[in-house]
N, C-alpha and C positions, 0 to 999 in steps of 0.2 A: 583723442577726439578733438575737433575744430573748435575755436571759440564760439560759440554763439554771439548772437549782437548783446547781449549785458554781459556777456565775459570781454569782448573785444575793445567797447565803447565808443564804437562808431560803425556806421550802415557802409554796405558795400552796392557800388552799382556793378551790375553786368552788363555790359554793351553787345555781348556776344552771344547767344546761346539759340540750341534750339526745343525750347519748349512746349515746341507744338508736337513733338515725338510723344506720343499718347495711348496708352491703354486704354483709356474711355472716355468721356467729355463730362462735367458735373451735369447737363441735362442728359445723361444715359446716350449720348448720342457716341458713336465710335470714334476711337482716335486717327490720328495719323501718321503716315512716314513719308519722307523726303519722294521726288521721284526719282530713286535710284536704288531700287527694290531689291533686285540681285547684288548689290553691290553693297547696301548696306546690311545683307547676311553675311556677305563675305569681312565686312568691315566689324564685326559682331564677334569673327572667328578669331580675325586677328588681334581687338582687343580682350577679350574672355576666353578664347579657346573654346566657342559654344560651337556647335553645327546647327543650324535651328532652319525652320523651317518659317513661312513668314508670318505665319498664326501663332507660331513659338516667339516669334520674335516680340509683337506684340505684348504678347503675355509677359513679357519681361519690362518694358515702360512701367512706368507711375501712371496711374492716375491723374486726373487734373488737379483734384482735392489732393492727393498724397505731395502733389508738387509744390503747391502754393503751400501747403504745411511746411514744408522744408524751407523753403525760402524765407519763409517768417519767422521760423525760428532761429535761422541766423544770419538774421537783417538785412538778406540780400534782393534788391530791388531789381528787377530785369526787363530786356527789351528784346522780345525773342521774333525771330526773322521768319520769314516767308521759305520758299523755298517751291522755284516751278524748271522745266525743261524739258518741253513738249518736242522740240525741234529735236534734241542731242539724243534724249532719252526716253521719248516717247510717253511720257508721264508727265499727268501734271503737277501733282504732288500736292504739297500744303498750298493752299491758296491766300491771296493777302484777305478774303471774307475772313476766312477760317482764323487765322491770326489776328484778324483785328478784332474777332469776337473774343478771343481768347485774355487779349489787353482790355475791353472793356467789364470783363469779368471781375478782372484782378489787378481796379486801379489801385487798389492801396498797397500793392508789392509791382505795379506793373507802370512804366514813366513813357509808355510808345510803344513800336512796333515799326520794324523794318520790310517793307515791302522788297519785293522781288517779280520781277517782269525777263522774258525771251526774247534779250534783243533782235535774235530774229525774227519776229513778231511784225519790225515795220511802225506801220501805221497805228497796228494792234498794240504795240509794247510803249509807245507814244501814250494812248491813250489811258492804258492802264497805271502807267507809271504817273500821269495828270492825274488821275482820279486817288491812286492812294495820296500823292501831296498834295490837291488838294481840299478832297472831298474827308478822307480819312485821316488828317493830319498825320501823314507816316512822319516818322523821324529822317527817312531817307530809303534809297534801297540797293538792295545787297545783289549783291551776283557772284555766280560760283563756275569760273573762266573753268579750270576742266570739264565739270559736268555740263557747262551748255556750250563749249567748245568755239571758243571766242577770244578773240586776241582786241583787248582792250583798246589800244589807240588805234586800231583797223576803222577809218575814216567814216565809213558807212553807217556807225554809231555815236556820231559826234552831235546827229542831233538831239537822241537820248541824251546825251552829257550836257549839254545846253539847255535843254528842257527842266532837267534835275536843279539844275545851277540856276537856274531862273526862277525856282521857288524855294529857292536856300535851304536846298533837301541837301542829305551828307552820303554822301555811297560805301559802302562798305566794297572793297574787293578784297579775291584769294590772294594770298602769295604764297608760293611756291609752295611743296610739296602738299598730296591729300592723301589721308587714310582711304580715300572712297577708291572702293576699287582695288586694295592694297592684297596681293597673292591670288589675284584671280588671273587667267591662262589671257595674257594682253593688258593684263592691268585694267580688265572689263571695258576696254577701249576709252580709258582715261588716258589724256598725256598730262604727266605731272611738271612736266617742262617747258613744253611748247606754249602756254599761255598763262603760265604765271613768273616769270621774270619781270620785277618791278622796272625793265627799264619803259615797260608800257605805262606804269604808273608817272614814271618821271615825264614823259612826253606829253601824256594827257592832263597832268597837273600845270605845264609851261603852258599849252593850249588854251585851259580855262582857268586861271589863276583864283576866280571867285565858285568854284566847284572845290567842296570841302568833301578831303579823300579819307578815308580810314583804309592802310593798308595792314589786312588781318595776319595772326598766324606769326610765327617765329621766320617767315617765308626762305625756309631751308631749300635749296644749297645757297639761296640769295640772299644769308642775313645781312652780309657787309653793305649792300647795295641797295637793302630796301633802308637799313639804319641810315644810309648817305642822303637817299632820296628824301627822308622824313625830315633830316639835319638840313637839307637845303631849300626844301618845297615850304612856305610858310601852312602852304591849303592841305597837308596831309599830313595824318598821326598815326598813330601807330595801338595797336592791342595785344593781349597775350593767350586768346583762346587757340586752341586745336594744339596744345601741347603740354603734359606734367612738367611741373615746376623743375623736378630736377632733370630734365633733357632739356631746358634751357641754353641757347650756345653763350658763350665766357661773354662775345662782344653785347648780347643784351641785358644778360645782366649787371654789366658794367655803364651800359647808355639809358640804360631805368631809371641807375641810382644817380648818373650824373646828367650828363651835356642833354640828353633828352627825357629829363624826370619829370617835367609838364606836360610830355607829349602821350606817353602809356599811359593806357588805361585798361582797367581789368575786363577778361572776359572770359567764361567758364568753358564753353561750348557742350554745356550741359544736355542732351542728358548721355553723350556718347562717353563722358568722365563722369565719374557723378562728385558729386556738387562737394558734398563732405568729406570724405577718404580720398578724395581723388586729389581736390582744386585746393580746397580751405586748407586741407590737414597740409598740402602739397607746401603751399605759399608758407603755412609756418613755420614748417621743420626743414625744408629745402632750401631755402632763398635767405640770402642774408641783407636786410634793408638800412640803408644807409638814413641815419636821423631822420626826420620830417619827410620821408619819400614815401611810408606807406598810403599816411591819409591822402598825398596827392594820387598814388597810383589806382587805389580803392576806390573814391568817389571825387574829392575833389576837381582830377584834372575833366571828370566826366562833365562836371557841373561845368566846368568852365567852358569846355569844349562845345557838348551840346547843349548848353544851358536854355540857347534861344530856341531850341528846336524841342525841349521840354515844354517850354512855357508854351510854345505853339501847339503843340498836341495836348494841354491843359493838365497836364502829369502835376498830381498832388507831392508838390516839393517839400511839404509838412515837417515831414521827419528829418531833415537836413537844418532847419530853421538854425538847430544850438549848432551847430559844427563848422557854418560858413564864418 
């Protein structure tokens, strides 16, 4: 079993997860799931072996109470992401309300919230993406290049990039490979190639030098190239959600412990792993950490990284007080 935070002796951040996946809301109101309904049954199959239906699927989430219980008992502070793709996938999905109620619930396990906008949207993903930074103090916002079928430095979204960057919002992008979609007949018309190769990341980071990137994901077949991008771009870092500890490739576990140990930072992508058996039990018994690299990887590099973007969204940095 995982440490808990008084067996561990220090709090972990998540930068990555999606905990707005929900069986019910504490005001009895319904959960939600991503917009990629068919694809996250299929994504259900291939990691459980379930066949489920989407009222089955459901029934298999936490709770909102059963989540923040987890979270608290083993001192993990989270910043869980939006998630929309009207245009690709014809769904909206979790909406940035929806999430940002969900962060105002659970400030004392919750430091923000990642909005998420349709680049294709225009004028419309302009506005939305203003109003979550900065009406909603998001910490930044995420986007998911297969599911809304977009190639990052395609010019036509440079003013998105510029709008984000002008409110010292942080973007979260895919890299390479996604469960979503994984053994369904086309791959549920996801391409897991075509717009997640970091070398859009590397383009768009030389573009706007003051646009701070997180590029997500072990970004497989591109680990070498997103490691390079992160090692050369001072504006982009790097996370470890959407993959078990032990399928890690050789060259990031070795740029964690060394040349880029300031740069990772932890991310569960909870609740498609779950949190304890999956991530926590993963990280102890899989992964071997070199001195002084956990507490940077766990919270540390987080504080550093979005620290300014904490304080901006008024995230209760309490619990961290003894550890800086």
């Amino acid at each position: 079993m995982a440490k808990t935070f008084e067996e561990r002796g220090f709090p972990i951040i998540d930068v990555h997860g999606h905990q707005g996946n929900l069986q019910s809301l504490l005001d009895g109101g319904p959960g939600m799931l991503p917009p990629i309904t068919k694809q996250q049954i299929a994504l259900e199959k291939y990691f459980r072996h379930h066949d489920l239906t989407t009222e089955e699927l459901l029934k298999t989430l936490p709770t909102e109470e059963e989540m923040a219980e987890t979270f608290k008992k083993y001192g993990v502070f989270f910043c869980p992401v939006a998630w929309t793709a009207p245009t690709a996938q014809g769904e909206i999905g979790q909406t940035n309300d929806y999430i940002y109620g969900l962060w105002q619930r659970h400030k004392d396990i919750c430091l923000g919230f990642w909005g998420c906008v349709d680049p294709w949207m225009g004028k419309m993903a302009l506005q939305e993406a203003e109003r979550c930074l900065r009406d909603f103090k998001a910490l930044g916002i995420k986007f998911q290049q297969p599911s809304q079928h977009f190639h990052l430095s395609d010019k036509r979204f440079y003013p998105l990039w510029d709008l984000i960057a002008s409110y010292g919002g942080f973007i979260q992008w895919h890299g390479g490979y996604t469960g979503v979609g994984t053994g369904m007949p086309g791959g549920g018309g996801i391409k897991i190639l075509e717009y997640t190769n970091p070398v859009d990341v590397d383009n768009v980071a030389a573009d706007f030098p003051n646009l701070r990137i997180i590029l997500m994901h072990n970004s497989d077949p591109f680990t070498e190239a997103a490691q390079l991008v992160c090692m050369h771009k001072g504006n982009v870092y790097r996370e470890t959600s959407g993959t078990l500890p032990r399928y890690l490739p050789e060259r990031i576990a070795h740029d964690l412990n060394t040349r880029l140990k300031k740069k990772f930072m932890f991310g569960s992508e909870y609740p498609y792993f779950r949190l304890v058996e999956d991530i926590l039990e993963g990280w102890e018994t899989d992964f071997k950490f070199r001195d002084g690299v956990p507490e940077l990887f766990y919270y540390k590099n987080a504080l550093n990284i979005l620290g300014d973007r904490f304080e901006n969204a008024g995230a209760d940095l309490s619990a961290f007080k003894d550890f800086i």
